[in-house]
Backbone bond lengths (Angstrom), bond angles and torsions (degrees), N, CA, C in turn:
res aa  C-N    CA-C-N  psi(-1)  N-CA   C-N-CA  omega(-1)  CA-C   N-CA-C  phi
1 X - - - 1.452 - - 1.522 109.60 -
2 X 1.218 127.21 121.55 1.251 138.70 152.92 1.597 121.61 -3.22
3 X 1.473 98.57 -65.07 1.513 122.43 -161.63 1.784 97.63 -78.81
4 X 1.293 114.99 -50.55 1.620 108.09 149.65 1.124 131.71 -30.95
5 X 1.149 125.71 -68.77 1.411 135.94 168.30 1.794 120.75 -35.83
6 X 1.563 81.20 -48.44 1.830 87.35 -176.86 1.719 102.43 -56.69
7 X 1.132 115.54 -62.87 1.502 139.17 -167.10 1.874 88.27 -56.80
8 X 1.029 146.84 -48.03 1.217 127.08 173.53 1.525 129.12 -78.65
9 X 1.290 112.51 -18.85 1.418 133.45 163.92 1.888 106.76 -53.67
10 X 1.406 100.50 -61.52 1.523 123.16 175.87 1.490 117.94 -48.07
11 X 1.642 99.99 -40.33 1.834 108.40 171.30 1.530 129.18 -79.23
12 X 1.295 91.53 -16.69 1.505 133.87 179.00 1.597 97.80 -61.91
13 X 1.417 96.82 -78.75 1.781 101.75 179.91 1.717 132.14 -65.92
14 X 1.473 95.49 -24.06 1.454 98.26 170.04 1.503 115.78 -80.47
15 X 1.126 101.61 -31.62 1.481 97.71 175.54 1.798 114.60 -74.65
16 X 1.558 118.73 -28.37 1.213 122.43 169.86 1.524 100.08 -55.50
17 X 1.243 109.83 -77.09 1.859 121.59 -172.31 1.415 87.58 -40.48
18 X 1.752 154.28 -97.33 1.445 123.50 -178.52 1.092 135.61 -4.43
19 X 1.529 131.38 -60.75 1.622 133.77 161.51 1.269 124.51 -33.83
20 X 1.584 91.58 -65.64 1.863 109.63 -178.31 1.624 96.88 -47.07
21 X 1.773 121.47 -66.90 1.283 87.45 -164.21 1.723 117.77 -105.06
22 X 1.455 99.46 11.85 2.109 87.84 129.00 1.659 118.09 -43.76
23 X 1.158 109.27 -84.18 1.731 113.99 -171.51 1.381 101.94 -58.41
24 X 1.117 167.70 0.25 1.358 154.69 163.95 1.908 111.80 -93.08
25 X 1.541 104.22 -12.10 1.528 104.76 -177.87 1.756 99.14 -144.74
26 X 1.617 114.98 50.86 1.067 115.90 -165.82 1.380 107.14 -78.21
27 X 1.757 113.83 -51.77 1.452 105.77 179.52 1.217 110.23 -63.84
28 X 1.545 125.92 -21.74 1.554 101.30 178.03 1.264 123.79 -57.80
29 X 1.403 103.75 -52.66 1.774 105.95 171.04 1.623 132.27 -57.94
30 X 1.625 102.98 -10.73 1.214 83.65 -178.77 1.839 99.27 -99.24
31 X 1.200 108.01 -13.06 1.892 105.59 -179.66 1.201 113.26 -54.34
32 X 1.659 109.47 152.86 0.991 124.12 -170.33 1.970 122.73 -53.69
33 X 1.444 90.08 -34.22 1.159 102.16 178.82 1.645 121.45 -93.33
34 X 1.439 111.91 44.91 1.651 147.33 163.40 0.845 111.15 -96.36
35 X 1.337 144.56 114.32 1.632 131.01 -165.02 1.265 100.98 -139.04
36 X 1.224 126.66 144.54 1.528 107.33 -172.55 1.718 121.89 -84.32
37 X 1.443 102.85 22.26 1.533 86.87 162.77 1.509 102.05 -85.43
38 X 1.258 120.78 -34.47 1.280 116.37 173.53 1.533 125.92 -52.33
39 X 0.937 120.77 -36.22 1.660 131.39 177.64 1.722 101.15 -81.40
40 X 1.751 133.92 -21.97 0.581 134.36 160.57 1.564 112.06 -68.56
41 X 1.341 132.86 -49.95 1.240 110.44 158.94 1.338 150.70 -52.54
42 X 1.308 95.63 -43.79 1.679 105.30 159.42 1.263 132.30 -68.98
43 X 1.480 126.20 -24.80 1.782 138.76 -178.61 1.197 106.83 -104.87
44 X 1.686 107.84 -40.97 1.644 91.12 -155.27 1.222 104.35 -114.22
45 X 1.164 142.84 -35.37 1.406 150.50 170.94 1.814 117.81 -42.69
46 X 1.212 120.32 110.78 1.499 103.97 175.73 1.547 113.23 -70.56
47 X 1.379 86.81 149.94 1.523 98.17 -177.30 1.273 119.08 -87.68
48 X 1.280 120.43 -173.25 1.963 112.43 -165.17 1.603 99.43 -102.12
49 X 1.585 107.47 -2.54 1.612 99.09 -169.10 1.392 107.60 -88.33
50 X 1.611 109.66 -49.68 1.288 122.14 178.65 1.902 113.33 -87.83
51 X 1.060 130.87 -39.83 1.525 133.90 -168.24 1.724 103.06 87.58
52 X 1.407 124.84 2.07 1.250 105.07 145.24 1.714 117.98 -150.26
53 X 1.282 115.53 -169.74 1.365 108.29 -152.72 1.606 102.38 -101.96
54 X 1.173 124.45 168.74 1.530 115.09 -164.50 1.254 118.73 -56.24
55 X 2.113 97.70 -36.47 1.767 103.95 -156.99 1.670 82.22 -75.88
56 X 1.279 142.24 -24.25 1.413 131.91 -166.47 1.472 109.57 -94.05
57 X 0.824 129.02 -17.19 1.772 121.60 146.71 1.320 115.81 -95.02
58 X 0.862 134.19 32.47 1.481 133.42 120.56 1.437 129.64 -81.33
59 X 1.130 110.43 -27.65 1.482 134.47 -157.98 1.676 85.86 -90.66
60 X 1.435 115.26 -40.15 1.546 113.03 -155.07 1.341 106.20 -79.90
61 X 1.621 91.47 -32.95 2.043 99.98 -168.87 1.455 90.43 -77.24
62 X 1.263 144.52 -36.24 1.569 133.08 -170.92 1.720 108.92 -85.12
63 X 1.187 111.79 -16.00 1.835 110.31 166.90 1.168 105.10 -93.27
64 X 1.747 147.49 -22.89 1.403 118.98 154.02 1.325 130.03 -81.51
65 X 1.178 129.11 25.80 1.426 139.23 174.87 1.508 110.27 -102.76
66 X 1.279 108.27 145.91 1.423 102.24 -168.44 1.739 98.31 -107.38
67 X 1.346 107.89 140.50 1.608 102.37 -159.39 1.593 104.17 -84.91
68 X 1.567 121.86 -17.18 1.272 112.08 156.77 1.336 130.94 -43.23
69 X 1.285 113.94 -34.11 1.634 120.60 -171.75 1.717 104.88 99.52
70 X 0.968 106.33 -5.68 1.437 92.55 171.86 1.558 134.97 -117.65
């Protein structure tokens, strides 16, 4: 299905754009002074633009896809 496809394409890229800027702000995240309320703001917290948080639309676009492909 088409509309499948899109929705995994979409999980595809959000989860890429996650990586990318993992590796572009790697030592930041791993320094000591990373704390996880901070990573809670940035990962886990939804934001006011979308109503959810990056790692959860990724998560969302790859749980409505059906992994058969159809």
């Amino acid at each position: 299905m088409p509309q499948a496809s899109a929705r995994l394409d979409d999980a595809r890229a959000a989860i890429a754009a996650l990586v990318e800027r993992y590796a572009a702000n790697r030592d930041r995240y791993q320094a000591s002074t990373y704390n996880e309320e901070t990573c809670r703001a940035e990962f886990i917290t939804p934001n006011s633009k979308t109503s959810f948080s990056p790692v959860f639309r990724s998560w969302r676009w790859l749980s409505t896809t059906d992994s058969s492909g159809s």
